[in-house]
C-alpha positions as CSV (number, residue, x, y, z in Angstrom):
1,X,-17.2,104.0,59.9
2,X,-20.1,104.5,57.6
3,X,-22.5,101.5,57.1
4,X,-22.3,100.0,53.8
5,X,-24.0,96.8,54.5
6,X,-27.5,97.0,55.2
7,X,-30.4,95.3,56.0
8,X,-32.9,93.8,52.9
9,X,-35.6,95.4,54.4
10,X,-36.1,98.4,57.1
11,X,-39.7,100.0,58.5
12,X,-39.6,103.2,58.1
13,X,-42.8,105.0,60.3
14,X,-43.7,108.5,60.0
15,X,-44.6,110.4,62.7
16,X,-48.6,112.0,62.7
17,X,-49.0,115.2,61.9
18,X,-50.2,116.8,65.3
19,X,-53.0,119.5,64.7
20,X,-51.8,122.8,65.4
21,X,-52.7,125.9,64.5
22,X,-51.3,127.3,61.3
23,X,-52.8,128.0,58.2
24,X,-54.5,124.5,56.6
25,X,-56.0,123.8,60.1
26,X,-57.7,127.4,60.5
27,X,-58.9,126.8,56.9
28,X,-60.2,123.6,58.3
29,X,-61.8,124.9,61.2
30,X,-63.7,127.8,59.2
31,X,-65.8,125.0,57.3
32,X,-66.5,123.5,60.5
33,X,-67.8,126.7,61.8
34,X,-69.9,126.9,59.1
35,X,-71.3,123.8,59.0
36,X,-71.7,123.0,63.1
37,X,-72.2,126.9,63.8
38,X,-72.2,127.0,67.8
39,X,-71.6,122.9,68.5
40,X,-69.3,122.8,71.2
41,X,-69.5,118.9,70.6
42,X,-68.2,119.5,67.3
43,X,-65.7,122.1,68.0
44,X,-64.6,121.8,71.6
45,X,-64.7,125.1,73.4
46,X,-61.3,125.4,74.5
47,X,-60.7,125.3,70.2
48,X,-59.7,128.8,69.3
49,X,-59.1,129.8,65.8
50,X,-56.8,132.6,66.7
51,X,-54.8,130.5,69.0
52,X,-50.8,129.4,68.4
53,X,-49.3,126.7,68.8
54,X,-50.8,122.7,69.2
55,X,-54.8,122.4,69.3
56,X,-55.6,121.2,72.9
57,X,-58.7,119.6,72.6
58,X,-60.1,116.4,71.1
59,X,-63.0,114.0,70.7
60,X,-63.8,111.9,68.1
61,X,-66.5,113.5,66.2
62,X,-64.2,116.7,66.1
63,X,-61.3,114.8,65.0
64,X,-63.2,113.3,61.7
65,X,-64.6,116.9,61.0
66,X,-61.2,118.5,60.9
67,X,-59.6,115.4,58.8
68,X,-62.7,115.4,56.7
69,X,-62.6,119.3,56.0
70,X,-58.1,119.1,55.4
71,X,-59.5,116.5,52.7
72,X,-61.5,118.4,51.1
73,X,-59.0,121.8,51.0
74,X,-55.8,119.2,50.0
75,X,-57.5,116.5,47.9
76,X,-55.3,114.3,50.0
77,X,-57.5,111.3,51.8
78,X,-56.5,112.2,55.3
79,X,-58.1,110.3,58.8
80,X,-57.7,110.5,62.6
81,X,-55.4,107.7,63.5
82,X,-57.0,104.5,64.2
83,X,-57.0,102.4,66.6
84,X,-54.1,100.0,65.1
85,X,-51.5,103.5,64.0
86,X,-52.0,104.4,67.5
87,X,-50.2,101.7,69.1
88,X,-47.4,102.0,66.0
89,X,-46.9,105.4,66.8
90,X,-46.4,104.6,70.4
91,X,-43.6,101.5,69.9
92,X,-41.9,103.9,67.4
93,X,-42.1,106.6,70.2
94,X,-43.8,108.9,67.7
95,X,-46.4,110.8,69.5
96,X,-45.4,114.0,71.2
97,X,-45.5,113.7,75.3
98,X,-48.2,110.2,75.2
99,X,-47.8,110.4,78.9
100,X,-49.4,113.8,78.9
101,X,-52.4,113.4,76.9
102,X,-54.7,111.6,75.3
103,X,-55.5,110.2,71.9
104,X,-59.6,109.5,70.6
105,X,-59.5,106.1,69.0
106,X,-63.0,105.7,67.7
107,X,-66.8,104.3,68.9
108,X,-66.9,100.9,70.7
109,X,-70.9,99.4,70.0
110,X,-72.0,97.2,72.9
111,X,-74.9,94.8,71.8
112,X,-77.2,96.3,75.0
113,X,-78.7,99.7,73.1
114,X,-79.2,101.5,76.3
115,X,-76.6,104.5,76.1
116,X,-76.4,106.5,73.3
117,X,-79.2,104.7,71.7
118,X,-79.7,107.3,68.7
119,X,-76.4,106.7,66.7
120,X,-76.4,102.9,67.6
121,X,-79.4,102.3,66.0
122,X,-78.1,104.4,63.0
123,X,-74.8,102.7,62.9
124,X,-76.5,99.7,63.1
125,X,-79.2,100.2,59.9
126,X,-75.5,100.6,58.0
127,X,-74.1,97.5,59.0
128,X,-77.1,95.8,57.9
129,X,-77.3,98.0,54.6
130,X,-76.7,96.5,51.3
131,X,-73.6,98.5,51.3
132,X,-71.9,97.7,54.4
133,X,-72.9,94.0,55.4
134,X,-70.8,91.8,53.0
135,X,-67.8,94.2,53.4
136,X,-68.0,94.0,57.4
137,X,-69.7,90.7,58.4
138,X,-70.1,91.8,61.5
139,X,-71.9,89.7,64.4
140,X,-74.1,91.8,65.9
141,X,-74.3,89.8,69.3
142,X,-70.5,91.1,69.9
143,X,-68.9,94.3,70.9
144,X,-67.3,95.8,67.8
145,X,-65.1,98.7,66.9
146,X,-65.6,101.4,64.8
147,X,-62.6,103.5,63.7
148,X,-60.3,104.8,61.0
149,X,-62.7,107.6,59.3
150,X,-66.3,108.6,59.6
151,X,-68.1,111.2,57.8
152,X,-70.4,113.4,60.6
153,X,-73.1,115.9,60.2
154,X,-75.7,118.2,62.3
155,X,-78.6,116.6,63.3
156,X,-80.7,117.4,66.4
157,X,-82.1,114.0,66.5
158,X,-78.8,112.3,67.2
159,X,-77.2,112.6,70.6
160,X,-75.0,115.8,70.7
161,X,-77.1,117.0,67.6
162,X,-74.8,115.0,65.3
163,X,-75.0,112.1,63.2
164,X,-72.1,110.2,62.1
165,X,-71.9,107.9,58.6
166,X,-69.8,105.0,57.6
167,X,-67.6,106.0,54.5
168,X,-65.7,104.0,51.9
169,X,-62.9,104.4,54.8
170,X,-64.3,103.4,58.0
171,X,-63.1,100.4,59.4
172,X,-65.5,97.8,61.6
173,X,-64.7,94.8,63.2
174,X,-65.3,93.0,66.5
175,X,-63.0,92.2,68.6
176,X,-62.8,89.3,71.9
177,X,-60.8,91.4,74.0
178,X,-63.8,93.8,74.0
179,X,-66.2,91.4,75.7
180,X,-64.8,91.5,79.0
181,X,-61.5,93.8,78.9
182,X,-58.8,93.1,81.7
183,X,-54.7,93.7,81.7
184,X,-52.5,93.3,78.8
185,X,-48.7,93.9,77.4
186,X,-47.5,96.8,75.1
187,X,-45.6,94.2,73.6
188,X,-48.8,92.3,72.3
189,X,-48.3,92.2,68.5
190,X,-52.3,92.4,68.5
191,X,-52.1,96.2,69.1
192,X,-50.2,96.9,66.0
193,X,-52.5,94.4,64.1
194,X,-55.9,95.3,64.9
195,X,-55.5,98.2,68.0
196,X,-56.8,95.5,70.5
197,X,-55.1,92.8,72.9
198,X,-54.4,89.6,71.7
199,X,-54.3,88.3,75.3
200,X,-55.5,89.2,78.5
201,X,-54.9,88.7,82.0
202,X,-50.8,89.6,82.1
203,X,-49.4,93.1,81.7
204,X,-48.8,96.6,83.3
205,X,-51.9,98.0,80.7
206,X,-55.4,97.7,81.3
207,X,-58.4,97.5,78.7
208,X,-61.5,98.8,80.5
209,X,-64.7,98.0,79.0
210,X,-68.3,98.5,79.6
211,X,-71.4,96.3,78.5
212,X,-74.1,98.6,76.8
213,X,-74.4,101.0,74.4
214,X,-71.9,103.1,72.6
215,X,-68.9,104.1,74.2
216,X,-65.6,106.6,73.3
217,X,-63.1,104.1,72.3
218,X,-59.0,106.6,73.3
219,X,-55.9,105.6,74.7
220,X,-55.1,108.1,77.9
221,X,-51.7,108.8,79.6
222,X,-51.5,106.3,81.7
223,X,-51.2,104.1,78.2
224,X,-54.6,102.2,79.0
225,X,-57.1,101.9,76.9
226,X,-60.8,102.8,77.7
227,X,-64.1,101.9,75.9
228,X,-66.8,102.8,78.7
229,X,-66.7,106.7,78.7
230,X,-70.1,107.3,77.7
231,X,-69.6,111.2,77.1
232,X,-68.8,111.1,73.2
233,X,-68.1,114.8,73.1
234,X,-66.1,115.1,75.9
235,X,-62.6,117.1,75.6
236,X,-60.2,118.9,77.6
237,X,-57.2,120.4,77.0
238,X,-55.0,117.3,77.5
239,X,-56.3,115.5,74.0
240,X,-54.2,115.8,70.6
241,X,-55.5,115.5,67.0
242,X,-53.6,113.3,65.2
243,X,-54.1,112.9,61.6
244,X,-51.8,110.6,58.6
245,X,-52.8,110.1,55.3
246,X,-54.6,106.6,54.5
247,X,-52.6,103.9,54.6
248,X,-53.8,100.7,52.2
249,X,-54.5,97.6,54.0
250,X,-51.9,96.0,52.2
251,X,-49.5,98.0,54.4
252,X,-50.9,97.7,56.8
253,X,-50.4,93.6,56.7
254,X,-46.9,94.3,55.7
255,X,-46.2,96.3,59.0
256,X,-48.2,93.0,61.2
257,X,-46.1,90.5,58.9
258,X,-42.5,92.8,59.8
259,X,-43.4,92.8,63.4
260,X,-44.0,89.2,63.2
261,X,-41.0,88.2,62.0
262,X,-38.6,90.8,63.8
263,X,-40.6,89.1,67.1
264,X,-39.6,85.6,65.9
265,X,-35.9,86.5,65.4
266,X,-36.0,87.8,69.1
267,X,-37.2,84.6,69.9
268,X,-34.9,82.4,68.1
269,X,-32.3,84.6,69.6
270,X,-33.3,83.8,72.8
271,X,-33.3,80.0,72.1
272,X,-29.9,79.9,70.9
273,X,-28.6,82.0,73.6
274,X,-30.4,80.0,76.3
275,X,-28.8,76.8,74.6
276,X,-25.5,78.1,74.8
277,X,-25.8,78.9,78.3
278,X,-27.2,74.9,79.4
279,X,-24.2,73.8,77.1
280,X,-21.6,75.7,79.6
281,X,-23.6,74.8,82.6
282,X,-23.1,71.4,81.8
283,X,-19.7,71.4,81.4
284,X,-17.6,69.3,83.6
285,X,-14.3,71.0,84.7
């Protein structure tokens, strides 16, 4: 019987465009190639423009060049999933074989410069920058996040021999869970609403963390996630590019707010059921 009542309100979530190779993406590569020459950091080695099929390779720096360079062919505004669309695409079961592979995420800045101390101290003139400090506010003392978009470039006195820049589209923000990491739940509406834990210390997930320098922030297949790889370049064959079009922060509070509330009708569910259940145990035959 076909549905004519229906809900006020339904989330609709697209799936991320998986890079593969066909046309836009060899395009996309080309300009990297000309700007990175012979960076295997930029373009992983086991990239190859006359391949078919889905691009096995990924690490962060490549994953901004590539959205970067489809933004510039489309005039569409297109990023890497961040840290929060991961974990939407996941409870939607949107991303192709997630126990297979693994997904970059971002940088994670530990207060200790020790590792990677080059683009620390870069990303850290930014956030102090006239620019950036009023729209991040971010404590300095504190592990933060960095995610969503960057804008990278060749430079030999950065580690790798590239640079990466804050844009109007890169997103910053500490984060608790961050300062000492431990197990969590995929159910945590946290993920969805900033890519992090809420809580910690129950769940079949883990959050592994480090305490210096800066780290790859990526989800692997196990579902974790890990911010203490201190190889920023790194990629095998196992990591995906995914890319979406940016999405306003206004929906992205709309998709915390629905969560929220589909959450709370569970619970009231539960409640009433649970009531129902004392009211029969109680009776008296």
């Amino acid at each position: 019987m076909k549905q004519l009542i229906k809900p006020a309100y339904e989330l609709r979530v697209n799936a991320p465009y998986t890079l593969s190779y066909d046309k836009l993406t060899r395009e996309a590569l080309r300009l990297g190639y000309e700007t990175f020459k012979d960076n295997k950091s930029a373009i992983p080695s086991t990239v190859n423009i006359e391949s078919k099929g889905v691009v096995k390779a990924s690490n962060w720096y490549f994953a901004n060049i590539i959205a970067n360079n489809i933004t510039k062919i489309t005039g569409r505004r297109i990023h890497p999933m961040n840290a929060r669309e991961v974990q939407l695409f996941l409870k939607y079961n949107l991303l192709q074989d997630a126990n297979e592979t693994y997904d970059d995420e971002g940088f994670v800045f530990y207060p200790d410069i020790k590792v990677n101390p080059n683009i620390h101290k870069h990303i850290l003139e930014q956030l102090q920058s006239d620019e950036f400090k009023n729209k991040f506010n971010i404590d300095l003392k504190k592990p933060f996040l960095l995610t969503n978009s960057v804008n990278v470039f060749p430079d030999d006195n950065y580690e790798n021999g590239l640079g990466v820049d804050l844009n109007e589209f890169s997103e910053v923000y500490n984060h608790d869970s961050l300062l000492k990491g431990g197990n969590f739940d995929l159910g945590d509406l946290g993920l969805i609403k900033d890519g992090l834990p809420s809580k910690l210390g129950k769940g079949s997930k883990t959050l592994h963390v480090a305490n210096d320098g800066v780290r790859r922030f990526y989800r692997d297949r196990d579902l974790d996630l890990d911010a203490r790889v201190d190889g920023l370049a790194d990629s095998d064959d196992t990591g995906r590019v995914r890319l979406v079009e940016n999405f306003s922060s206004e929906n992205d509070g709309l998709i915390s707010k629905l969560e929220e509330e589909k959450q709370k009708q569970i619970r009231d569910l539960e409640e009433k059921v649970q009531g129902k259940i004392k009211q029969i145990q109680n009776i008296t035959l």
